[in-house]
C-alpha positions in Angstrom: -108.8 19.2 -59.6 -106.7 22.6 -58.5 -104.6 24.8 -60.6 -101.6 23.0 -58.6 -102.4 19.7 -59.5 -102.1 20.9 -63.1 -99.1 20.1 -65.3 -97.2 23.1 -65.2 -96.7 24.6 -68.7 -93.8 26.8 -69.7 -92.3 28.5 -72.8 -91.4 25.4 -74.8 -94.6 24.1 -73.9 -96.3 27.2 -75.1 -94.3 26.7 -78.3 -95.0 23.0 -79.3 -98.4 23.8 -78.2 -98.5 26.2 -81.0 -96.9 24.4 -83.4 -99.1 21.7 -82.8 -102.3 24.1 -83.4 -100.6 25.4 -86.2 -100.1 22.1 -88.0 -103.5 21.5 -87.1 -105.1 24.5 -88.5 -103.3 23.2 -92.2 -103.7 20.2 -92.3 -107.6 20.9 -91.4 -107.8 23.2 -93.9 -106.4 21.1 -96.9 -108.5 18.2 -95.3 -111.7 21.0 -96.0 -110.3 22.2 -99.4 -109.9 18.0 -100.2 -113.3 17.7 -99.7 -114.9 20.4 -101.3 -112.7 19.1 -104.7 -114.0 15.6 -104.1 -117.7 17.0 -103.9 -117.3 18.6 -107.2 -115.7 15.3 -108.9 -118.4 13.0 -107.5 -121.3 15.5 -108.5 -120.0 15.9 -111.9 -119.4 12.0 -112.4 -122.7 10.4 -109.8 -125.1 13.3 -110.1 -125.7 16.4 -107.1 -125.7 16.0 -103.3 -128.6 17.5 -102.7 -128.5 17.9 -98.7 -125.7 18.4 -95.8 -127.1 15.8 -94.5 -126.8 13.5 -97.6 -123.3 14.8 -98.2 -122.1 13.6 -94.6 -123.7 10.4 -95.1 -121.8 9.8 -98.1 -118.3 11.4 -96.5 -118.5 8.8 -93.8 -119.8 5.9 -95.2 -119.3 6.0 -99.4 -116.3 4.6 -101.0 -115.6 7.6 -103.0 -115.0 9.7 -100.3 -112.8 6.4 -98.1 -109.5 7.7 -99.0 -109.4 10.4 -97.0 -109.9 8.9 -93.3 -106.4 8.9 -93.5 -106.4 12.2 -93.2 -109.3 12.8 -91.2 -107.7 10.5 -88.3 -104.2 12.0 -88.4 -106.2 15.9 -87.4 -108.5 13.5 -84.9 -104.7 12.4 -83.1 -103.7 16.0 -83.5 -107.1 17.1 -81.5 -106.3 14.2 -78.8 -102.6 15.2 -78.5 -103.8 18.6 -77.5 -106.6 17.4 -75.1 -104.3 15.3 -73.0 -103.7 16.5 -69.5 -99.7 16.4 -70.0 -98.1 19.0 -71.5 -97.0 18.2 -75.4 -93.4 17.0 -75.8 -91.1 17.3 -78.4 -91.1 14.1 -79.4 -94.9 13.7 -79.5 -94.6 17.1 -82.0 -92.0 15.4 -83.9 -94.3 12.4 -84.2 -97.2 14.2 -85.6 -94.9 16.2 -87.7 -93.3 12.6 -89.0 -96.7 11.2 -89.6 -98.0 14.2 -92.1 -94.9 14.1 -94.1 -95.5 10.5 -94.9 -98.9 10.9 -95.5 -98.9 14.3 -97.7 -96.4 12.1 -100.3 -98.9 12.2 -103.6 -97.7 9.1 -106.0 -98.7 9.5 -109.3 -99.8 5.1 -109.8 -100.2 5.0 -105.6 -103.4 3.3 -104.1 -105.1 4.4 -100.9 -104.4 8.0 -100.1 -101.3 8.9 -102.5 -103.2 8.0 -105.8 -105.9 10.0 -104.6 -104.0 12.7 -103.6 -101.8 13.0 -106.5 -105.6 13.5 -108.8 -106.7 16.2 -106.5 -103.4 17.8 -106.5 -103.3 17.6 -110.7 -107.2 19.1 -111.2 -107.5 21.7 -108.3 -105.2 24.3 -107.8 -106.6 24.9 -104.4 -105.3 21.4 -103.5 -101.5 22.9 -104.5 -102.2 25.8 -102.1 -103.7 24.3 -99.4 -100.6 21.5 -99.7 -98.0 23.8 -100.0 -99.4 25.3 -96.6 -99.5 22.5 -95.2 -96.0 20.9 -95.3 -94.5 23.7 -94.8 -94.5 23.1 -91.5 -92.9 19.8 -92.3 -89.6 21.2 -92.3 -87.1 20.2 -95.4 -87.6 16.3 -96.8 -85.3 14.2 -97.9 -85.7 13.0 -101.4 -87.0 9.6 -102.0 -85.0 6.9 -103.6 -85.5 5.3 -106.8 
């Protein structure tokens, strides 16, 4: 393939492109500080990890650790968005951007990812940090109803 066969990439393109990276680079960091809290929790309830290996054996295949593939999966889109030949449109940012904001919603009696979410963000301050970086590129939120 030629550099004139290439999608040509301007400005805004440069700009969602960045945002996009941006984004990224939170949410991959509170996916990292996420872990390193469940680490502690599981080796102060089941006992040390006493490998990398052993530790990424567990991350991918122990239930402890399942609730955050949500997560993991949203910064795996992320990573695919980017790679794509076509330039990123505003409306794919806007998608991504949608999709974090209703996954970083901790609920205090939520299943799945919230309930989880909510206990890390409770015990580990590092959790609030990485959080607050993180949706602050979600722009303002609406409430939710009760």
């Amino acid at each position: 393939m030629n550099a004139n066969s290439l999608p040509q990439a301007g400005p805004e393109h440069d700009g969602l492109r960045q945002r996009s990276l941006e984004l990224r680079t939170a949410l991959l960091t509170l996916h990292k500080v996420l872990i390193d809290s469940e680490r502690v929790t599981f080796e102060k309830t089941m006992g040390n990890i006493h490998s990398p290996n052993h530790f990424l054996q567990l991350l991918t295949s122990d239930p402890w650790f399942t609730w955050l593939q949500p997560l993991s999966s949203l910064i795996v889109s992320i990573d695919e968005m980017l790679d794509q030949k076509e330039p990123l449109t505003i409306g794919e940012l806007d998608a991504l951007i949608s999709q974090s904001g209703r996954l970083l919603v901790p609920v205090e009696h939520g299943d799945g990812f919230s309930g989880h979410y909510f206990e890390a963000l409770q015990r580990d301050p590092h959790v609030v940090l990485a959080h607050a970086e993180a949706v602050r590129f979600l722009g303002p939120r609406e409430p939710t109803k009760e």
